[in-house]
N, C-alpha and C positions, 0 to 999 in steps of 0.2 A: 951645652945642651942640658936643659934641667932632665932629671933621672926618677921614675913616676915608678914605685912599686906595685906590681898586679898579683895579690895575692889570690890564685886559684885553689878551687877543692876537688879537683874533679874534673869530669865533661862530663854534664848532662842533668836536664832540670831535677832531675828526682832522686839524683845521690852526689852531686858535686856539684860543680860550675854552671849557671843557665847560661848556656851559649850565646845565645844574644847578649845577653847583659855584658860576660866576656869581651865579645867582637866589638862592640860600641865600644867599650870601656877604650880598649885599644886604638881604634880609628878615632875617639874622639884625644886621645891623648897625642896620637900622630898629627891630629890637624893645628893644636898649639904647639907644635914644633919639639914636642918632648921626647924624649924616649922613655919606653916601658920594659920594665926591670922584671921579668915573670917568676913566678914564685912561687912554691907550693911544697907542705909537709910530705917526708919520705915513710908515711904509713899506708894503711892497708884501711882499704872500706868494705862493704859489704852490696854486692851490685845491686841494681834495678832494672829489670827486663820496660827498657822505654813503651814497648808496644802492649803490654799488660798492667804496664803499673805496679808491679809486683813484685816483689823483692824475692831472691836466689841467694842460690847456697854458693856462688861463686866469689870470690876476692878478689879485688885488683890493687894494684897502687894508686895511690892520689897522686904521685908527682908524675907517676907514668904515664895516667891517666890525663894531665893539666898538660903534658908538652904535647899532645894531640891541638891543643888549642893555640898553642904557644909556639906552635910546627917545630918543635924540638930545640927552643931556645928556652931552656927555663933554668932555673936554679934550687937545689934546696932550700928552703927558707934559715935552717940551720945555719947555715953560710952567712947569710946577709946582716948585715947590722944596720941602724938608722943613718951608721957616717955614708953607708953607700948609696944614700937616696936623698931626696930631695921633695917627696911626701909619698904617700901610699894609698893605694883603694882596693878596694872587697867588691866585686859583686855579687851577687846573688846566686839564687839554686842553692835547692837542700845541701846542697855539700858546705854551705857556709854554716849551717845549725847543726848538720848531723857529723864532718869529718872535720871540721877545724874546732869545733867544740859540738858538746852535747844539749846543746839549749831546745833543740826537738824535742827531748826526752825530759829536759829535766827542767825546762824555763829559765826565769829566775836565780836557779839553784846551779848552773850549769858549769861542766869544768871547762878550761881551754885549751887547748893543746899549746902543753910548753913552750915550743918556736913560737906559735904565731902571740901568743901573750908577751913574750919577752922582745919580741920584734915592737910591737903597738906598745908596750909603755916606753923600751928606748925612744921611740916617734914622740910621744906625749911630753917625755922629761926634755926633751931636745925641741920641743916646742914646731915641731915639724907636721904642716896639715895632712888629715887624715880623711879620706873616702869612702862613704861604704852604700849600696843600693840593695833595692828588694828585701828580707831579712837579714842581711848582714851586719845593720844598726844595730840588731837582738846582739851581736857577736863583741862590739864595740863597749855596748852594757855591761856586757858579763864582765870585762877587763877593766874597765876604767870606769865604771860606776859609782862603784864605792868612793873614789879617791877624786872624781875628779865633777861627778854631777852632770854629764855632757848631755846638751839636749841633741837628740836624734827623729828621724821619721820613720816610720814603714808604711806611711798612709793612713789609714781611718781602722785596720783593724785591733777592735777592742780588747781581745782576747790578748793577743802577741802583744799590745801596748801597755796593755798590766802587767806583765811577767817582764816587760824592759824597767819599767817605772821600779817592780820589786828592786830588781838588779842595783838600782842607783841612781837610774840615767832618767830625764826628763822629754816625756814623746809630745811631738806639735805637729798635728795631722798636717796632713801637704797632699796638694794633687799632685796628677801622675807626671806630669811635666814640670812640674815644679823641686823645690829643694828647700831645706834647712840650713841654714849654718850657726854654726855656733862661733862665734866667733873667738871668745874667749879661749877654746880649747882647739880652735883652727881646725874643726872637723865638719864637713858637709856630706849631707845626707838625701834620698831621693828614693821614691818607692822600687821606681820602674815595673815587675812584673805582680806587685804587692796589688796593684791596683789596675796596670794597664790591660788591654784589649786586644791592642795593634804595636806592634815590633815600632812602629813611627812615634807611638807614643812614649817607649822607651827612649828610643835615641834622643828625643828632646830632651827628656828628663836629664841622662846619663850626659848630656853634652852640655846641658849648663852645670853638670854638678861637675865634671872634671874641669872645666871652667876656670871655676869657680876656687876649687883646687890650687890649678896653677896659678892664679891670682895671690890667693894667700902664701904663695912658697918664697 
C-alpha cells in the first residue's frame, strides 16, 4: 500500500489546518487505496478565537493541535524522512503560512520551519510527488523556488501570486475544481478554499489533485 504524507499545522481555518481541506485530503487519499502518514511540527502557535476572528494570548501545540484531526494517529514530522513515504500533500489553512512557515508575515522573504524544509527538499531530491492546496503552494515556493522553479496554483489571487513568483516558483491561475501539475518536479497543486464557496467544490478539486498524486508516485 502506497504511504501519502499529510503534512498538518494546526486545526482550524485561521491558525493551522482548514479542516475540510484536511478531511478531503484524507478521504480522498483513502479511496485510492493509500494510506496517510499524518504529520506535523512539535512547536507552539499562537491561538484564534474561531468565533471572533481574533487572535489571544493563548498557546497551543501544532502537533497536539493536528492529532485532533488525525484522531491521535500522527507523527512528529522530525521523525519522518522521504524513505518513509511515497509522496506528500499540504493542505491549506493559515496554519500552512503562518505555523509551518512565516510567508503571512513576510511573503516572498519567508522562513520555513526546519522539519518541514528538510522533509520537502528530501521529497524533491528523491524525485518523489508533492501536493499542496489552498495557500500551501506559497509554502512550496518558499523551499524549492529558488532551486527548483515549480510551477504552482492558488487560483487567480494577485497579491499571494506575486510574492510566490518573488519566491522562485511559477503561478498558473486554475479554477476551484481544477489543478496544476508540474510535471517536471511531480508536484500538484489546486486552490480549494483559495477560491471555493462550497465544501463540494473543494472536494472536487482536492480529489483530482490527490489523484493525480497517486498517479505520479
Amino acid at each position: 500500500m502506497k504511504k501519502i504524507g499529510v503534512v498538518l499545522s494546526g486545526c482550524g481555518v485561521y491558525d493551522g489546518s482548514e479542516i475540510h481541506e484536511a478531511v478531503l485530503t484524507l478521504l480522498a487519499i483513502d479511496r485510492q487505496g493509500c494510506e496517510a502518514i499524518c504529520m506535523a511540527p512539535n512547536i507552539d502557535f499562537t491561538v484564534t478565537d474561531h468565533l471572533t476572528k481574533k487572535e489571544t494570548a493563548e498557546k497551543r501545540s501544532v502537533l497536539v493541535e493536528s492529532a485532533r484531526i488525525a484522531r491521535g494517529d500522527i507523527r512528529d514530522i522530525k521523525e519522518v524522512t522521504a524513505s518513509d513515504l511515497d509522496a506528500i500533500i499540504f493542505p491549506g489553512g493559515f496554519g500552512a503560512a503562518k505555523n509551518l512557515c512565516d510567508f503571512a508575515v513576510k511573503g516572498a522573504a519567508a522562513h520555513v520551519n526546519p522539519d518541514v524544509a528538510r522533509l520537502l527538499k528530501e521529497m524533491a531530491v528523491a524525485r518523489k510527488p508533492i501536493g499542496a492546496v489552498c495557500i500551501a503552494p506559497a509554502l512550496i515556493a518558499a523551499v524549492l523556488g529558488k532551486e527548483y522553479s515549480p510551477t504552482v496554483t492558488i487560483g487567480s489571487d494577485a497579491g499571494t501570486a506575486a510574492e510566490i513568483v518573488k519566491a522562485g516558483a511559477i503561478h498558473q491561475e486554475c479554477p476551484v475544481t481544477g489543478f496544476v501539475v508540474d510535471r517536471q518536479n511531480k508536484l500538484v497543486t489546486s486552490p480549494a478554499y483559495m477560491l471555493a464557496t462550497r465544501i463540494s467544490e473543494v472536494y472536487e478539486g482536492i480529489d483530482t489533485c490527490v489523484r493525480e498524486v497517486v498517479k505520479l508516485t
